[in-house]
C-alpha positions in Angstrom: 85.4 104.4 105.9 87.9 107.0 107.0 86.5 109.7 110.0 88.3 112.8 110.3 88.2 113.6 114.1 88.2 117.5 115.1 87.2 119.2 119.0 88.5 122.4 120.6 88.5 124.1 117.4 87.4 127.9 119.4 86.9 129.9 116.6 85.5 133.4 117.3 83.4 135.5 114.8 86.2 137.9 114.3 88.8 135.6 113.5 87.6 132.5 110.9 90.2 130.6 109.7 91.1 127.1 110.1 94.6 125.7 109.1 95.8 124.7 105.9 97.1 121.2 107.4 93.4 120.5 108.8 91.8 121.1 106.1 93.8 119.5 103.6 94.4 116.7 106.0 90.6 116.3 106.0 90.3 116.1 102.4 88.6 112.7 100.7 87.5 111.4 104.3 83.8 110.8 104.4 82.7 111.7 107.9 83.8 114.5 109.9 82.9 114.3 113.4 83.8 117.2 115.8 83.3 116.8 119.5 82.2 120.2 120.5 83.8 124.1 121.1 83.1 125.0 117.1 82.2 128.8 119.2 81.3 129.8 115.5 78.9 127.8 113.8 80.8 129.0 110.9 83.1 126.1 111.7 80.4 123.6 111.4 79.4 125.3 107.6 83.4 125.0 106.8 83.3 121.5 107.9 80.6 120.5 105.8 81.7 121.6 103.0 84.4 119.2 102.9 82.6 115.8 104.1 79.1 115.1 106.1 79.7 116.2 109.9 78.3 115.2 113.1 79.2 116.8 116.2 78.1 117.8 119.6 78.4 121.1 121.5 81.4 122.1 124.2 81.2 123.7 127.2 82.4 127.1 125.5 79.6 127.3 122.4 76.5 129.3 123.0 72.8 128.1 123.4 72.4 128.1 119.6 74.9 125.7 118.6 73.6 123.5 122.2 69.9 123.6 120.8 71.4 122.4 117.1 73.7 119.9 118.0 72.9 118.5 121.9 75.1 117.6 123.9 75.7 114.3 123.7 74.5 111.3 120.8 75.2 108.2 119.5 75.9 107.7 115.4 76.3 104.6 113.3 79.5 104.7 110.8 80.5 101.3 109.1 78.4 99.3 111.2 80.1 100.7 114.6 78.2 102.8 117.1 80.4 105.7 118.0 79.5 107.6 121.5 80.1 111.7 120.9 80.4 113.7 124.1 82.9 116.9 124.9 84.0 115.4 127.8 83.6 118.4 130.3 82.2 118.1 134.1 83.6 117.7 137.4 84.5 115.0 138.9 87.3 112.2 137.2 89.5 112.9 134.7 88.3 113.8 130.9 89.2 110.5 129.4 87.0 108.8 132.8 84.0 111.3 131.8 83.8 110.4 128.6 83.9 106.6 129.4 81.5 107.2 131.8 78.6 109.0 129.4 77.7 105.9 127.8 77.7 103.3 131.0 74.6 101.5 129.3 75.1 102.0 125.5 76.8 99.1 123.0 79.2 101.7 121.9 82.7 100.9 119.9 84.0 103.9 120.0 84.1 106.8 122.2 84.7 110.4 121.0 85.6 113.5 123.2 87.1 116.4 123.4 87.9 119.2 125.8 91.5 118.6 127.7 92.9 119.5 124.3 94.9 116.9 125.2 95.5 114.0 122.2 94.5 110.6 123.5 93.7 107.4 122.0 93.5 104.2 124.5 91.2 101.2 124.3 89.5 100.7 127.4 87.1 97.6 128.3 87.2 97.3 124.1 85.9 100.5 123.8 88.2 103.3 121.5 88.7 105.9 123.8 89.8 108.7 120.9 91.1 112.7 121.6 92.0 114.5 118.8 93.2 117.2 120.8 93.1 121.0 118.7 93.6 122.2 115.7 94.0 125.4 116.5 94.6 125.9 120.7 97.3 123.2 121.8 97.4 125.0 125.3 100.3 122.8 126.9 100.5 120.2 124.1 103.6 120.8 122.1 101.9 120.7 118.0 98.5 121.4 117.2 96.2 118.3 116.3 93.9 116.3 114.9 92.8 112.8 114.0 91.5 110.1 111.8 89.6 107.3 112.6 89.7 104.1 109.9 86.9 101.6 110.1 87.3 98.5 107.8 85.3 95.8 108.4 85.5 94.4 111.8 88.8 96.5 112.6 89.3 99.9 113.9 92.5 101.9 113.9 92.9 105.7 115.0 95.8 107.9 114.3 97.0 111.1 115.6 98.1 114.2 113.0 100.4 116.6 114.3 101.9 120.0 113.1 102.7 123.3 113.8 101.2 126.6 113.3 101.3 127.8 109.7 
């Protein structure tokens, strides 16, 4: 099973567009999961047309997208348990907020977003995964995304870089 791994996209109503390398990167994978700050649920729509999604809701999306998606879940893909959060709060770092939303739960994988800031560690044997953005690399040098590659028993995550079209 291949994931396609999205966050941070922060797409206003006035300006819908997603890049060309996303969205052809995303082609053929059969689960797209996005960890929150769609800001349009048109994002979630464009998402969907290309593969299943699941996703959470960001700090920065409104109370519609909150009340549709929550704010944080667990899925099942390929027999793993994946934790979804956007990662935002106060105290520790992103990566340690994340970790820390699913202290109790048999997770594999952990999903996050919100640093816009790519990341992928394994911690306590737990995948600790950042796409980063597709579309608002802040102080990150290429825009982002990820995949996430389950086959059998094994679990590898990759990084996608490029730069703005």
């Amino acid at each position: 099973m291949i994931i396609g791994i999205v966050s941070d996209t922060h797409i206003s109503s006035r300006n819908r567009y997603l890049p060309a390398h996303l969205l052809e990167g995303l082609q053929g994978v059969d689960l797209i999961v996005h960890a929150g700050d769609f800001c349009d649920w048109w994002v979630y729509e464009k998402l969907s047309e290309l593969a299943p999604v699941e996703a959470v809701a960001g700090n920065n999306d409104g109370d519609d997208i909150v009340e549709r998606l929550g704010l944080q879940k667990i899925i099942e893909a390929a027999g793993k348990r994946i934790g979804l959060v956007h990662g935002d709060g106060w105290r520790g770092t992103t990566p340690d907020r994340a970790f820390n939303t699913f202290p109790n739960e048999a997770v594999d994988i952990i999903v996050f977003g919100h640093s816009h800031t790519p990341l992928s560690e394994v911690r306590e044997d737990i995948l600790l995964f950042n796409p980063g953005s597709p579309t608002d690399k802040r102080r990150e040098p290429r825009y982002s995304y990820g995949k996430i590659t389950i086959e059998g028993d094994q679990v590898s995550a990759e990084h996608f870089f490029f730069d703005k079209e």
